[in-house]
N, C-alpha and C positions, 0 to 999 in steps of 0.2 A: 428160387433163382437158378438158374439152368447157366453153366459155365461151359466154356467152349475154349479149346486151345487150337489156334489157329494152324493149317497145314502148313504152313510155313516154317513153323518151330517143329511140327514132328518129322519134316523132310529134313531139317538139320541135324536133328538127332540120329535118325537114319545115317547119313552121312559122317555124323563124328562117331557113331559107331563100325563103320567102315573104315574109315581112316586111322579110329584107334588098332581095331585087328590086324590091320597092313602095319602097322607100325610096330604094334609088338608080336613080332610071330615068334622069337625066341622062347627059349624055354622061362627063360626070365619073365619074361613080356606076358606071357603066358601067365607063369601063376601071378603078380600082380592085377592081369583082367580079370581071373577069378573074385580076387580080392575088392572089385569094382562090383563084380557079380553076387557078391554077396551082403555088400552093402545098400547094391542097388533094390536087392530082397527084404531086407530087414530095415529101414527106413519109413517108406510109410507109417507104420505103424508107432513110431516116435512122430511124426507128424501129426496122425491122429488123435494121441494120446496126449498130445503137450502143442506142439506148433514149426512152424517154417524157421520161425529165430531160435527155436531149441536145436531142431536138425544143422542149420548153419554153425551155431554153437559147436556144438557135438562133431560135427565134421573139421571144425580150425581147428579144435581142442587133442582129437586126434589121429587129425592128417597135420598137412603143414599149411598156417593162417597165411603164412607169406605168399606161397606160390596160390591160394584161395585168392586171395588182394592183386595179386598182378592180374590174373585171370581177366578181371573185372576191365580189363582194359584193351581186350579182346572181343571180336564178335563174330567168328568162326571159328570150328574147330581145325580146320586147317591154319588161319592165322594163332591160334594155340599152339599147334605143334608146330609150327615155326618159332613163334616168339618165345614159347617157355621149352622149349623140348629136352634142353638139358635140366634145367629143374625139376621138369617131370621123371625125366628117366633116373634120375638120382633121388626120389623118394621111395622109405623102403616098402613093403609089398604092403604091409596095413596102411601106411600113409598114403600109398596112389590109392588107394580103393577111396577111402575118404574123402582125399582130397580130390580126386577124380569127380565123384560124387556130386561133391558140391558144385563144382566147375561147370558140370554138364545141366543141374539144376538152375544155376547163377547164369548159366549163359542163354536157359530157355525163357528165364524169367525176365534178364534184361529184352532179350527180343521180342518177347509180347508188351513191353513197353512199363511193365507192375515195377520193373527196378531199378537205379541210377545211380551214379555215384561209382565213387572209385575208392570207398573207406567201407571194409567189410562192416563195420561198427554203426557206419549209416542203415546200412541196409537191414542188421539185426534188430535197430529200432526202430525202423521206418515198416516191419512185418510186424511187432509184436501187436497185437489185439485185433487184426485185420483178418477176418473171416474170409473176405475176396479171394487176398493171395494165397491164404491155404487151400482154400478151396482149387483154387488153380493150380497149386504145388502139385494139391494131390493127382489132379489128371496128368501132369507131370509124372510125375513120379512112378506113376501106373505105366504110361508110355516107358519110362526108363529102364524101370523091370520086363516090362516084356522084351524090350531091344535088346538088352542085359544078357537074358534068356534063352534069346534066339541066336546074337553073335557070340559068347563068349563059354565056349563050353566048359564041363566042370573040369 
């Protein structure tokens, strides 16, 4: 089975990585993108090892589920940083990374069309035993690390 994530979703990520680095150019801002940066590296491999609803898990559990949930009702990351931008900015540095995380996964997933719903809790049971969507996460995921990589220096 050969998966494919469409240019559509990595041009957006592109862009909510452009838009995150314009946004946090403080020194604040700053070390929290790291903190994005380093989640965005050590992820797969919880993916790998377990699944899509563990990683979502592991990101509510410790980022913040709320601002994870509102998320879900956005579908840009400019309309994120408009609608959540104080909730965002008022999580602390391991919380945006996580929460960030998942946000920028959860918003590639809903746009290839694999996820729906506005209850993080749907979505964590509507991934588990689904080979598709990991298998998608993970070209996800791969994309999120390199863009990671490439805008958010250590």
């Amino acid at each position: 089975m050969v998966v494919t994530v469409k240019s559509d979703v990595i041009k957006m990520l592109v862009d909510c990585f452009e838009q995150l680095t314009t946004a946090f150019q403080d020194e604040e801002g700053k070390d929290k993108l790291a903190s994005l940066r380093t989640r965005a590296r050590d992820m797969p491999s919880e993916l790998v090892s377990k699944s899509l609803a563990y990683v979502i898990t592991l990101c509510a559990a410790r980022g913040d589920k709320d601002v994870i949930e509102k998320s879900l009702y956005v579908n840009s990351c400019s309309d994120l940083l408009t609608k959540l931008s104080s909730d965002i900015r008022n999580l602390k540095k391991e919380e945006f990374g996580y929460s960030l995380y998942a946000i920028l996964l959860l918003l590639s997933l809903k746009n290839l069309g694999l996820i729906s719903g506005g209850r993080l809790s749907d979505i964590i049971k509507g991934s588990l035993d689904n080979p598709t969507i990991d298998s998608t996460s993970y070209i996800v995921m791969d994309w999120i690390k390199r863009l990671a990589e490439a805008y958010i220096k250590k």
